[in-house]
C-alpha positions in Angstrom: 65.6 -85.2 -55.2 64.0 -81.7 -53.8 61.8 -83.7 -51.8 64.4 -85.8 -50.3 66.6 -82.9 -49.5 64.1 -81.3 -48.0 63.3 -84.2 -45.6 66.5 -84.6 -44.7 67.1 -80.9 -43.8 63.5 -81.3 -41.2 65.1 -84.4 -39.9 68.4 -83.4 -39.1 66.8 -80.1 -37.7 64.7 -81.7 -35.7 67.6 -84.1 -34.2 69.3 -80.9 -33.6 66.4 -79.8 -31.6 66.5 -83.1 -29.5 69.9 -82.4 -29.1 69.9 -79.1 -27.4 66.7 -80.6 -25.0 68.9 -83.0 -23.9 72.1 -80.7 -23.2 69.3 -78.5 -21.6 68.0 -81.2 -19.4 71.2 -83.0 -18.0 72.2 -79.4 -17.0 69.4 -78.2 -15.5 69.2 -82.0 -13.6 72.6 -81.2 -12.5 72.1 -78.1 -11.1 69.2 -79.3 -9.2 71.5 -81.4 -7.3 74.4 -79.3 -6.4 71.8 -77.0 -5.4 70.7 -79.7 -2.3 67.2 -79.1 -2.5 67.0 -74.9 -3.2 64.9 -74.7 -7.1 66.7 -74.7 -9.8 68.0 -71.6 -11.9 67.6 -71.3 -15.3 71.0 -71.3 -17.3 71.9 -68.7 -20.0 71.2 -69.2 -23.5 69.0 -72.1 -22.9 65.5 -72.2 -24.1 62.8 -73.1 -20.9 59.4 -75.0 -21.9 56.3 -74.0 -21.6 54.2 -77.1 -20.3 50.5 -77.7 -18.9 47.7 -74.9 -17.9 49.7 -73.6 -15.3 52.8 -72.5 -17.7 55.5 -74.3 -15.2 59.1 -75.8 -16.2 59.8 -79.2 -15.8 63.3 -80.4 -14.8 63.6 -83.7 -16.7 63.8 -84.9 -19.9 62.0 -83.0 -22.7 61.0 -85.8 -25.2 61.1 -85.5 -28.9 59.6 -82.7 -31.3 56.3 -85.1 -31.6 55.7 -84.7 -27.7 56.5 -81.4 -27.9 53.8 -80.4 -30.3 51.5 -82.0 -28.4 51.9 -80.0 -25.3 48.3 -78.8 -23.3 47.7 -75.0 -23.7 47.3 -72.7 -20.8 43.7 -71.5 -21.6 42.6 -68.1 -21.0 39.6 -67.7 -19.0 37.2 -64.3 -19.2 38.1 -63.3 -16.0 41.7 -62.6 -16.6 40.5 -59.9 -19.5 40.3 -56.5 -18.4 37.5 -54.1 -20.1 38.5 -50.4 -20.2 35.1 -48.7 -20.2 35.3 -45.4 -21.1 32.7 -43.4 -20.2 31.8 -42.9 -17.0 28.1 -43.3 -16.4 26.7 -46.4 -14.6 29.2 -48.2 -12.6 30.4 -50.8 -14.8 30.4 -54.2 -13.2 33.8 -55.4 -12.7 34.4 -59.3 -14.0 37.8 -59.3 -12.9 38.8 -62.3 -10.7 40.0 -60.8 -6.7 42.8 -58.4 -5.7 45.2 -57.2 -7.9 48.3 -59.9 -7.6 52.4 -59.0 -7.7 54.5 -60.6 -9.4 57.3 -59.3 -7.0 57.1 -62.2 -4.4 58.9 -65.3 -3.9 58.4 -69.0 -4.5 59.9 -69.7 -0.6 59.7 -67.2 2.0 63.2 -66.9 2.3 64.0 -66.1 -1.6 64.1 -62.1 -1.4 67.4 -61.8 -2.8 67.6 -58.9 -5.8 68.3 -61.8 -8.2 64.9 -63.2 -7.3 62.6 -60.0 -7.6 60.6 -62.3 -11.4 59.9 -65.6 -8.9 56.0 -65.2 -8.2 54.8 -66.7 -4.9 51.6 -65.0 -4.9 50.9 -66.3 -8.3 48.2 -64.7 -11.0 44.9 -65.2 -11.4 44.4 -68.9 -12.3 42.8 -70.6 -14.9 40.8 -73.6 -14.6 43.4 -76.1 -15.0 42.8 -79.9 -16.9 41.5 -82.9 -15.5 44.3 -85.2 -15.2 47.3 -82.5 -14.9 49.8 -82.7 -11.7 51.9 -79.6 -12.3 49.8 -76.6 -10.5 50.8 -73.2 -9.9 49.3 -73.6 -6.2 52.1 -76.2 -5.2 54.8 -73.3 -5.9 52.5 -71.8 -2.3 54.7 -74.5 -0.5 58.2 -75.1 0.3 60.4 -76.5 -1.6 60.2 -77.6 -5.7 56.4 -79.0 -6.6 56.1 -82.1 -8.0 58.0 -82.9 -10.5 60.5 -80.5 -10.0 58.3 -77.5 -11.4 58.8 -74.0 -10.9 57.5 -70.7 -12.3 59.5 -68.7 -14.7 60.8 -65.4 -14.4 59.0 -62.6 -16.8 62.2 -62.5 -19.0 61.5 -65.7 -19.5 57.9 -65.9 -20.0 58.7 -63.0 -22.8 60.9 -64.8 -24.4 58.9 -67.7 -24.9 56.5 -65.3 -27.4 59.4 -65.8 -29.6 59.7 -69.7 -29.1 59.2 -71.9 -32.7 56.4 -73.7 -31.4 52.9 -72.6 -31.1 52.2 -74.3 -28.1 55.0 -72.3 -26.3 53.7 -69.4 -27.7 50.5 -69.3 -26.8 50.6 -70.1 -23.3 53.4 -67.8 -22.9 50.9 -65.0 -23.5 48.0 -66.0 -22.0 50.0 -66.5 -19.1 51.3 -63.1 -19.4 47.2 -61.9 -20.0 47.0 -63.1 -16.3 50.1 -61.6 -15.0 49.1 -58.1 -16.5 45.5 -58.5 -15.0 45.7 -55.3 -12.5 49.2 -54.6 -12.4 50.4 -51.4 -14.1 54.3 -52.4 -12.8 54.3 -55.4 -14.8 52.3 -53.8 -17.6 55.1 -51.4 -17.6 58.2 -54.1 -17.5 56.2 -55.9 -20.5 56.6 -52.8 -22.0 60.3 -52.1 -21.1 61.2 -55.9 -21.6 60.3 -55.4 -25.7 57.2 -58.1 -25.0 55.0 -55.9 -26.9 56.2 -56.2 -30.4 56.4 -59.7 -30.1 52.7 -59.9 -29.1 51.7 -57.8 -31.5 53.5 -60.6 -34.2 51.4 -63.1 -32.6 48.1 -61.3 -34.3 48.5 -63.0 -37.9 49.9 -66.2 -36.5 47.0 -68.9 -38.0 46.9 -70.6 -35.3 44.0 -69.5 -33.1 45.6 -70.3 -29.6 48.1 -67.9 -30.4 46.1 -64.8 -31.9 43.7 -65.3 -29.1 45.9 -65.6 -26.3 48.2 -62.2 -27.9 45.1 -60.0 -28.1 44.2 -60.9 -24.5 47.5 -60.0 -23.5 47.3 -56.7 -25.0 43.7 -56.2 -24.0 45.1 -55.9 -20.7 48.3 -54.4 -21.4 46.5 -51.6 -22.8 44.0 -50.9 -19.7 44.3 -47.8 -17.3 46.1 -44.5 -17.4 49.3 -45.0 -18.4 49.5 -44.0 -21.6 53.1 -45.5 -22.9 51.7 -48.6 -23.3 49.1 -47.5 -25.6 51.6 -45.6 -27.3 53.7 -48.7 -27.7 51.1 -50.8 -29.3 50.3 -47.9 -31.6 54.0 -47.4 -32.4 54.6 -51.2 -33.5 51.4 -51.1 -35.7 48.8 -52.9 -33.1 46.0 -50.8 -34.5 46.2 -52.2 -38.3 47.0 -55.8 -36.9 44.0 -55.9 -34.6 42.1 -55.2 -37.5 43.3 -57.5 -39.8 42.2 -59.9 -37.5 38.9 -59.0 -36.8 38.6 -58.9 -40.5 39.3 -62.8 -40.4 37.9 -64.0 -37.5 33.8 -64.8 -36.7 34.4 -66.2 -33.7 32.5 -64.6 -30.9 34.9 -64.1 -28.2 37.2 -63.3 -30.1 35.8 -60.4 -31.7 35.0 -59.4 -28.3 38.5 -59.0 -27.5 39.5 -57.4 -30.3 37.2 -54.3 -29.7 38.0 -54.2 -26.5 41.5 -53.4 -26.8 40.7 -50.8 -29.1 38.0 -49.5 -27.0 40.8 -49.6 -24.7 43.8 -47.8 -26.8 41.1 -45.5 -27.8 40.7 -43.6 -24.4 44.6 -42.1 -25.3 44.4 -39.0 -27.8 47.9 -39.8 -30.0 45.8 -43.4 -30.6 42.3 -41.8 -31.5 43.2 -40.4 -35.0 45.1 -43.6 -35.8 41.7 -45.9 -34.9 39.8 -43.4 -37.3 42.2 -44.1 -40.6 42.8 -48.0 -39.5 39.9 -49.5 -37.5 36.7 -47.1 -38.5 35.2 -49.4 -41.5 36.3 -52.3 -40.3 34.7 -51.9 -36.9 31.5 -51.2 -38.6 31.6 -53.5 -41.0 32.3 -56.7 -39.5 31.0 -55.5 -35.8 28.0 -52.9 -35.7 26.6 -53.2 -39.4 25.9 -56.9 -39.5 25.7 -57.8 -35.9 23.4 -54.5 -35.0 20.7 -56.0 -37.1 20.0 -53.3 -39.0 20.0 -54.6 -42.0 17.4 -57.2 -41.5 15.3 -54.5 -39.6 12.1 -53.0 -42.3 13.8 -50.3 -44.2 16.9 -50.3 -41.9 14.5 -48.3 -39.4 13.2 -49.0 -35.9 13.2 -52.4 -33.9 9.9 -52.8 -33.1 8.2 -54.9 -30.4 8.4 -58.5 -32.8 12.0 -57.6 -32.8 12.4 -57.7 -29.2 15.4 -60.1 -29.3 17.4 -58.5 -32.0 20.4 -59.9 -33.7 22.8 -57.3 -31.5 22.0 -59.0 -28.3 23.9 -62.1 -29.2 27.0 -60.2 -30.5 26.1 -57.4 -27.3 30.0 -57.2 -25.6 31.4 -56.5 -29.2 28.9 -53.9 -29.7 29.4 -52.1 -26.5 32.8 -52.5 -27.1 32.6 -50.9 -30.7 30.6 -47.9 -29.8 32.8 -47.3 -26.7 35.6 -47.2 -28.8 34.0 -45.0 -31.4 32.2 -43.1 -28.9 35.8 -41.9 -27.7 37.1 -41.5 -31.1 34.2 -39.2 -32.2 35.7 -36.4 -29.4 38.4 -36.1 -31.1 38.2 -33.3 -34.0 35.9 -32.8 -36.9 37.7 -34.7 -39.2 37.2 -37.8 -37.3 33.6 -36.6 -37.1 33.0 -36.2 -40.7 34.4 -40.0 -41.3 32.2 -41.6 -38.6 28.9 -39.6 -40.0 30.2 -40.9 -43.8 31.1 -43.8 -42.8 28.6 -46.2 -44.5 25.4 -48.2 -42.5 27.4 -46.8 -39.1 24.3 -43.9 -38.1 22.0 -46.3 -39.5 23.1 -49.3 -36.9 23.2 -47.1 -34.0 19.5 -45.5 -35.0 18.3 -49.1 -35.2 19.9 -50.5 -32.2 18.6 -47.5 -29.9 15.4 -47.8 -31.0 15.2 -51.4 -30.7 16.3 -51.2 -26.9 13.5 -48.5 -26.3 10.8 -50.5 -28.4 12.2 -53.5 -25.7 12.5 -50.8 -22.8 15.8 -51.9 -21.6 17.6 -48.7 -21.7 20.1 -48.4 -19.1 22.6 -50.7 -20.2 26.3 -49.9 -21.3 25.4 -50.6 -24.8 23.0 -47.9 -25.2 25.1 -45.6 -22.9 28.1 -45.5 -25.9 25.6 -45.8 -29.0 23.1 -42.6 -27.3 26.6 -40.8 -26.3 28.0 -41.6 -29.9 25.3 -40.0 -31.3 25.7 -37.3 -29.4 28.9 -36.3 -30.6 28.6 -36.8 -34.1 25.5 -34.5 -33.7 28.3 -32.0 -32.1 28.1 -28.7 -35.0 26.7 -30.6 -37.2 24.8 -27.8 -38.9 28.2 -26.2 -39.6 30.0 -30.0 -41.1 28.1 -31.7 -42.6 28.2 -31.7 -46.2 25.9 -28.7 -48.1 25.3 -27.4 -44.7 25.1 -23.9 -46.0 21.6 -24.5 -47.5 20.0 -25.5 -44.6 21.4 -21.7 -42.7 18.4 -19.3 -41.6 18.7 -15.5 -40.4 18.2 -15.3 -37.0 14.9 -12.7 -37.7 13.6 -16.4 -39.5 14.7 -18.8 -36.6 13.1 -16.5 -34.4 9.6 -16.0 -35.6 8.9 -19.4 -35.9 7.8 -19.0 -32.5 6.0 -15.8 -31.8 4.8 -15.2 -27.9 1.3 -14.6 -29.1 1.3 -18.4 -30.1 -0.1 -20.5 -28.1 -0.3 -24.1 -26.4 1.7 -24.8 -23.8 3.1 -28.4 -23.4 2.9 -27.9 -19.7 -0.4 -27.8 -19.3 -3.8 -29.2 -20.8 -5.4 -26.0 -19.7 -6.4 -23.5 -21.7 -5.7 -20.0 -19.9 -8.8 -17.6 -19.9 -7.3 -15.3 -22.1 -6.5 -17.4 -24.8 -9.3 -18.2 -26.1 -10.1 -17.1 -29.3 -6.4 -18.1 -30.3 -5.5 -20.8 -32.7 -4.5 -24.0 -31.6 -2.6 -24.7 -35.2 -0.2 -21.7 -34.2 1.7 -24.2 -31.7 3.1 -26.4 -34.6 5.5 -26.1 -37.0 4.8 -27.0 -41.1 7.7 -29.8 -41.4 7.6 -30.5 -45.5 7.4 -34.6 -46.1 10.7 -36.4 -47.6 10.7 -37.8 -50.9 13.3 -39.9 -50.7 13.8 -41.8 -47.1 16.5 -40.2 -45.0 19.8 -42.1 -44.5 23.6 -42.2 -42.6 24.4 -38.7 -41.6 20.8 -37.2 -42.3 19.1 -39.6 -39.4 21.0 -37.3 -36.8 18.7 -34.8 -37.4 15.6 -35.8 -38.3 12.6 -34.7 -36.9 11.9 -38.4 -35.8 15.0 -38.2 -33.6 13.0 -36.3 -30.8 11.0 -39.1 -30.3 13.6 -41.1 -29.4 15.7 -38.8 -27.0 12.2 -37.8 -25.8 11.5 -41.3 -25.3 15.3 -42.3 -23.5 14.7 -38.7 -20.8 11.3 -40.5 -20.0 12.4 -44.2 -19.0 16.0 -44.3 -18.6 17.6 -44.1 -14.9 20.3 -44.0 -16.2 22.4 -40.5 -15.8 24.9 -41.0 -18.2 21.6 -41.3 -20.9 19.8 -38.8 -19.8 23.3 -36.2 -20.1 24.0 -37.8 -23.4 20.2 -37.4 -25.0 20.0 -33.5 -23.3 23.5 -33.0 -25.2 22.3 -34.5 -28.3 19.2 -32.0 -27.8 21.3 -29.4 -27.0 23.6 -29.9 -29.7 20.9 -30.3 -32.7 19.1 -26.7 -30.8 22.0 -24.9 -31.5 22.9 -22.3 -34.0 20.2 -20.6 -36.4 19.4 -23.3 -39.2 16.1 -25.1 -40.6 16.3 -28.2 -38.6 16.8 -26.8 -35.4 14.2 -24.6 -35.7 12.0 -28.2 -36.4 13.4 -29.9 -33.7 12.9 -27.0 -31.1 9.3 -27.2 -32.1 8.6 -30.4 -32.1 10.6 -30.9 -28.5 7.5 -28.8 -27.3 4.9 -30.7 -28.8 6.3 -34.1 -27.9 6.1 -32.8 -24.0 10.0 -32.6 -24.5 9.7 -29.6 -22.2 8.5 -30.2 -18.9 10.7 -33.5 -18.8 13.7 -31.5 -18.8 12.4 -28.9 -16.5 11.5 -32.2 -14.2 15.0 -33.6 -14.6 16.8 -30.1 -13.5 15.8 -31.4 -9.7 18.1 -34.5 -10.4 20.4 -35.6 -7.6 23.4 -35.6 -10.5 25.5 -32.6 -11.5 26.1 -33.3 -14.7 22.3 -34.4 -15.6 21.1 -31.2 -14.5 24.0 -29.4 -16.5 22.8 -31.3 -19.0 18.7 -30.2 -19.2 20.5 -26.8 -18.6 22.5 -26.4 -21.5 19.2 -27.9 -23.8 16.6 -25.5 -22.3 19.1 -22.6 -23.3 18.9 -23.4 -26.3 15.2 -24.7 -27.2 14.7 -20.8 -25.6 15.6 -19.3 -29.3 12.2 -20.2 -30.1 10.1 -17.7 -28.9 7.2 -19.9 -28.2 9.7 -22.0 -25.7 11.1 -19.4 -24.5 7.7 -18.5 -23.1 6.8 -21.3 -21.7 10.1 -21.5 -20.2 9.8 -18.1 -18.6 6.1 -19.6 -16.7 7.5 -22.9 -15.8 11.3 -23.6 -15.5 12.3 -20.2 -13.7 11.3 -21.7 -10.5 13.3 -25.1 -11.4 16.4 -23.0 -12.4 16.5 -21.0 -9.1 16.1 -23.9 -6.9 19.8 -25.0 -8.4 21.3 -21.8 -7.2 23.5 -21.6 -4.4 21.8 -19.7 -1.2 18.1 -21.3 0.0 18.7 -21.1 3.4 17.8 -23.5 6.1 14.9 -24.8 4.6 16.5 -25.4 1.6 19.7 -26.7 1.5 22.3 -25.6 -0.8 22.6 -28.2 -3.3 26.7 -29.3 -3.9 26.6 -28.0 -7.9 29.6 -27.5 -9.6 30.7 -24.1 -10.7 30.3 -25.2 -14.3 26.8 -26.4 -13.5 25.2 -23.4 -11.6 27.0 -21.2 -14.9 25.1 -23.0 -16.8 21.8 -22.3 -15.0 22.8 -18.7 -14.4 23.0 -18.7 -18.4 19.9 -20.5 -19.0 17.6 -17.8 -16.5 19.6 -15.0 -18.6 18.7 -16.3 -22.0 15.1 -17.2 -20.5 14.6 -13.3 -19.3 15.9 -12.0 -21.7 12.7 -10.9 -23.8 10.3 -11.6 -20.7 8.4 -9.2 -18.3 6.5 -12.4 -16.9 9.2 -14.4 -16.3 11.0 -11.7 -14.5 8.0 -11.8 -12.4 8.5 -15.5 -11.9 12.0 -14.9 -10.6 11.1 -12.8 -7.9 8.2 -14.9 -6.7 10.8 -18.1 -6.7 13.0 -16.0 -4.4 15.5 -15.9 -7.3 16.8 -12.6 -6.4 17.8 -13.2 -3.0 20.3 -16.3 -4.8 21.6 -14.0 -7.4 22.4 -10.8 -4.7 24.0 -13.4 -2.2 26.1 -15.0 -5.5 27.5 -11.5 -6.0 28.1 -11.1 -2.2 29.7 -14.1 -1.7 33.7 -13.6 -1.6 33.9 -17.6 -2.3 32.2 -17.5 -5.5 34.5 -17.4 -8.6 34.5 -14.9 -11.2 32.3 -16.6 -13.7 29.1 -17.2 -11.6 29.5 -13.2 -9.8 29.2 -12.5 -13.5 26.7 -14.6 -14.8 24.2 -13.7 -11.8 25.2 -10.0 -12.2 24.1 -10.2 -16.5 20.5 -11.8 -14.8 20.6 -9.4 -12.2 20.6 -6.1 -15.1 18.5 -7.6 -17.5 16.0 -7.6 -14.0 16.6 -4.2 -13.1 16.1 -3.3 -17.3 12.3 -3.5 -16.6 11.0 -0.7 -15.3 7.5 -2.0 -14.8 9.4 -3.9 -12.0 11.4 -1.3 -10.4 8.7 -0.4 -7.9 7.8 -3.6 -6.8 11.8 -4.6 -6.1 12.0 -1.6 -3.9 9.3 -1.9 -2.0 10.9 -5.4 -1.4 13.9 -3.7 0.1 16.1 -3.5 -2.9 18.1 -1.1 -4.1 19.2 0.3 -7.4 22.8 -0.5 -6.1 21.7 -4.2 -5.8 21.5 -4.6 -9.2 24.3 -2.5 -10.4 27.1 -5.2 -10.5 30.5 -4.3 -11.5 31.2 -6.7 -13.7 34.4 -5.7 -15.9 33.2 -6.9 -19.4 35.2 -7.6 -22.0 35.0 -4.9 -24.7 33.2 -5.6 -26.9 29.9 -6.7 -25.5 27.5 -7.3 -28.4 26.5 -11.1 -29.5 27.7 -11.3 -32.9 24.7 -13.6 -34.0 21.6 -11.9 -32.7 20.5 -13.0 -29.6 21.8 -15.8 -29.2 25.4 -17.0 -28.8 26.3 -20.1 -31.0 29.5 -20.8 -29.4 30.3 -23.6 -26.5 31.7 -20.3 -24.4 30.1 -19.8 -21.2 28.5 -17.1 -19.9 30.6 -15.2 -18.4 32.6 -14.8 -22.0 29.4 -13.9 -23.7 30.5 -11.1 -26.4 34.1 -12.2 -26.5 33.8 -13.4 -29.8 35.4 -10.3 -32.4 33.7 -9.3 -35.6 31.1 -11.2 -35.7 33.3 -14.4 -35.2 32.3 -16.9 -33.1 35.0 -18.9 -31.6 34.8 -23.2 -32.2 34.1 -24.8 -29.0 36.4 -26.3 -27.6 36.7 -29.8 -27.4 38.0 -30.5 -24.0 36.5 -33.7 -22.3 33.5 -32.4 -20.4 34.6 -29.0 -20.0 31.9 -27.3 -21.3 29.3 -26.2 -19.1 26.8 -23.7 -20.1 28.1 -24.1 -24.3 25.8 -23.3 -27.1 26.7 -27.2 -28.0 26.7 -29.9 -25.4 30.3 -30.7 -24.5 31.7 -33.8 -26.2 31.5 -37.2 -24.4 34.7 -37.9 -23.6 35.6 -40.5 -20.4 37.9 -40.3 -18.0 40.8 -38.1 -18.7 40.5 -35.1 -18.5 40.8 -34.4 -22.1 38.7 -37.6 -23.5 35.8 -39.0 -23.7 33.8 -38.1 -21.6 35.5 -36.6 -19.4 35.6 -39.5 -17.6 37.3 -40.3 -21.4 39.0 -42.0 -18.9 39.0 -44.9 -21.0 39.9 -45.6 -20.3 40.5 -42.4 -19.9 38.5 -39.8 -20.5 36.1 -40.1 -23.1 34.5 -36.7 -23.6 35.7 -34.1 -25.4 32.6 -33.3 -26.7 30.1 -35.7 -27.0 28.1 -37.2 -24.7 28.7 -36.5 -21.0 29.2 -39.6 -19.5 28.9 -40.0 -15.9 32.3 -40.9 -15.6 31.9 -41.4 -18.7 35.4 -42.4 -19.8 36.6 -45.7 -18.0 40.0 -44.8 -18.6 
């Protein structure tokens, strides 16, 4: 009796439903007709169909529920997805389909009436349509209704179709709106205000997989570019856990790729970063980078290796890129979301392995290992002060220091052995590293001594700038502050040649790149033995950055934060160094620095950096004579600077704080301040800045997203596609 009760109750439903197609079709036929030829106008509170790839309405009669079921999708093609790359670096290839398209035109040239302001005549993007079908968005081009009697709906419409019972409706409902959104923020926005957003966000558990894919390219797109309300929207109606779930359910391909690239998108936006941490980390790494990065099938979960050459990440590459973007902004964030990437389980592991798979394969310019090699360097960002137990691995500067003494010898710049140096030992250039027992894992593989190799490795064959930033600020980052394995990795930088690449790389066309090298050789130069070597070799390299070579040497167009950086560098390299000193004179490096402090254009921060190089100069007396028989003066040297009070580095030596120059000695009782994690605003810092894209708080400064990726990992070119 249940069962017949129940089949009467669908079949009377369903007659209802025939009912109201019926009334809905003699009206709309009727209109047609009183109308004498102009297209029809939808009535109110009646229910418009969704039919064929081009998402048209038909004036007729609608049929019964069984050929309604049956009704074609509109299929989404690639090229109506949008990809918010967030990090600046390479140029990112843009698949989009032509010019951006408005939805603001007419469907007859003389339809510009404010009632007519959701007709498009320009039409979307299209997708390929089926063999066979007559109704095509390209007849709504001409005068008059298109065969049939089809017409495009208005975007009120097209929203309220997401809530439409059948699936069929829904889906091409939203993959039409995926191609209406494609590169249009004003119809981005009236999704938005129109409440479309919540019901596409419903559409992620539907089961049926026209509907779920055709919602998440919708929001893909939605959620691309700078406006941040609509990532806020789809945060705000739970978009973040609902993506999730169903990337937890799908393996299908494209999908997946879809799915982290709306994150990657909605994670260029700060309020969404902290919310993709609690909801989307382990998920993203375990059903994307853990089992699709192939380091699990990989010999001890370590290195790729030349019979590996076509690793299991290349088939699955757009989600990975897509993953580590979206991490990659993510990790700028704070050092909470730090600390749960790093413990996140098999995460460092899969971006070691898929690194050094694409270096074993030498193909290391490509967006994938842009966000894993900018990823890394953020979660190497103080990580001698966060990770767990880090108090045991903390040296006294008198330690760090000694590790390198100037009567050591070697120099990675040169085979050479200098005349006076030979009765000296050639073990003194190395450093005793003690062997692991156990084999390092997650977290630990940041910084391992074995990581040189591989950022040594990416400075050597990449062309890519956004690499070469991110592996100097993973350097840069590991070198800084006074603990046991950056004292290892300083001197093994040296032995691996690490040196003199860097130095090389400071003549590099881009200012970030050279910022970059910058910021590392500062802080390799708290090991005496670098700091040397330094002093003979990369003075010249540092002064040919500063503003002021005259004719035959054009200035080079620097930013302030990069030539800060090199003003920094010089002071920390001549700091301890009569020889070096010597090298900056030869280079013509005083000539830069006195014109820097006689320039009225230059800002505060470089007059003072040049004017801390310029005393520590003048401090040897050895040189004094020289310098005036050059035609300087005491007075030359004698910079008023204004300095802040108190004027003493609180570690030592060296300043373990992302502070530039200028501010050296700021920091009050021996406290150092946290660096700041501001997308790429970190110039000469202790730490490399964060890699935040785009915005100017994200990132990579380019956190850009989609927005600016950096705060203060890797420095991506423009390194946050938002």
């Amino acid at each position: 009796m249940e069962q017949c009760a129940s089949t009467a109750s669908l079949l009377a439903s369903v007659r209802e439903q025939e009912r109201q197609f019926e009334m809905l079709s003699r009206a709309l036929e009727e209109e047609r007709r009183s109308c004498a030829g102009t297209l029809p106008r939808p009535l109110p509170n009646m229910q418009l169909e969704l039919m064929d790839t081009n998402l048209c309405v038909q004036v007729g009669r609608m049929g019964s529920a069984m050929e309604l079921s049956s009704i074609p999708r509109f299929v989404p093609e690639p090229y109506g997805l949008e990809d918010d790359q967030r990090s600046i670096g390479y140029d990112e290839p843009d698949y989009g389909m032509g010019h951006p398209v408005s939805y603001e035109g007419t469907l007859d040239g003389d339809m510009s009436g404010p009632g007519d302001m959701y007709f498009w005549g320009g039409g979307a993007p299209l997708a390929q349509g089926e063999r066979g079908s007559m109704a095509s968005l390209d007849s709504t081009l001409r005068k008059g209704p298109g065969p049939g009697g089809w017409r495009q709906p208005e975007l009120p419409e097209v929203i309220a179709m997401l809530n439409y019972r059948l699936d069929p409706v829904r889906s091409n409902a939203a993959a039409y709106l995926q191609h209406l959104t494609y590169k249009n923020d004003k119809v981005k926005s009236d999704v938005r205000r129109l409440k479309g957003i919540p019901a596409l966000v419903s559409m992620l558990d539907n089961p049926n997989k026209e509907v779920h894919y055709s919602a998440c390219g919708a929001l893909k797109n939605i959620s691309y570019g700078k406006d941040p309300d609509n990532k806020i929207a789809i945060k705000n109606c739970d978009g973040v856990p609902a993506l999730v779930r169903l990337l937890r359910k799908t393996h299908d391909q494209d999908l997946t790729d879809t799915i982290t690239g709306t994150l990657w998108n909605l994670s260029s936006h700060d309020a969404v970063k902290m919310e993709i941490v609690d909801h989307a980390l382990h998920a993203l790494s375990d059903e994307v980078m853990v089992p699709h990065s192939g380091w699990e099938r990989g010999s001890n979960g370590a290195g790729g290796g030349e019979e590996n050459c076509k690793p299991r990440h290349l088939e699955w590459e757009m989600a990975l890129t897509n993953t580590a973007g979206c991490l990659r902004n993510v990790s700028s964030e704070r050092s909470e979301a730090r600390r749960k990437l790093r413990e996140c389980t098999g995460l460092v592991d899969s971006l070691m392995y898929i690194v050094q798979s694409q270096i074993d394969c030498k193909d290391v310019d490509n967006k994938l290992i842009e966000n894993c090699v900018c990823l890394l360097r953020n979660l190497s960002y103080q990580v001698h002060r966060e990770i767990p137990g880090c108090e045991r691995y903390q040296e006294t500067t008198s330690i760090s220091q000694s590790h390198g003494s100037s009567s050591q010898k070697g120099s990675c710049f040169s085979s050479r052995k200098s005349k006076g140096r030979k009765d000296e030992d050639p073990a003194a250039d190395t450093v005793d590293i003690p062997k692991r027992t156990i084999p390092a894992k997650g977290y630990e593989l940041l910084y391992q001594p074995e990581v040189v190799r591989i950022y040594t490795s990416l400075l050597k064959e990449s062309k890519n700038p956004t690499v070469l930033e991110a592996s100097a600020g993973a350097v840069q980052n590991l070198c800084a502050g006074h603990w046991t394995y950056g004292r290892y990795i300083r001197a093994l930088l040296r032995q691996e040649k690490g040196l003199p690449m860097m130095t090389e790389l400071l003549a590099h066309g881009n200012d970030r790149v050279v910022r970059a090298m910058s910021g590392a050789l500062r802080n390799l130069a708290i090991d005496a033995r670098n700091r040397d070597l330094l002093g003979k070799h990369a003075v010249p390299h540092l002064v040919a950055n500063l503003p002021g070579g005259g004719q035959s040497q054009p200035v080079r167009a620097l930013s302030e934060e990069t030539v800060v950086s090199v003003l920094s560098t010089l002071h920390e390299v001549l700091g301890s160094s009569l020889e070096a000193a010597k090298t900056l004179r030869a280079s013509q490096g005083i000539e830069r620095l006195v014109l820097i402090n006689k320039d009225g254009n230059r800002s505060e921060r470089e007059v003072r950096g040049a004017g801390l190089v310029l005393q520590t100069v003048w401090g040897y007396k050895e040189l004094r004579r020289t310098l005036e028989k050059d035609g300087w003066k005491k007075t030359d040297f004698m910079v008023n600077l204004n300095p802040p009070s108190n004027t003493t580095r609180a570690n030592g030596g060296y300043e373990d704080s992302t502070l530039p120059l200028i501010d050296k000695g700021q920091e009050s009782k021996g406290k150092t301040p946290e660096a700041k994690m501001c997308s790429y605003k970190r110039p000469n810092d202790a730490y490399s800045t964060l890699d935040q894209r785009g915005r100017k708080n994200t990132l990579d400064n380019t956190l850009e997203p989609a927005d600016k990726d950096a705060v203060q990992v890797s420095t991506s070119h423009t390194h946050y596609y938002i």
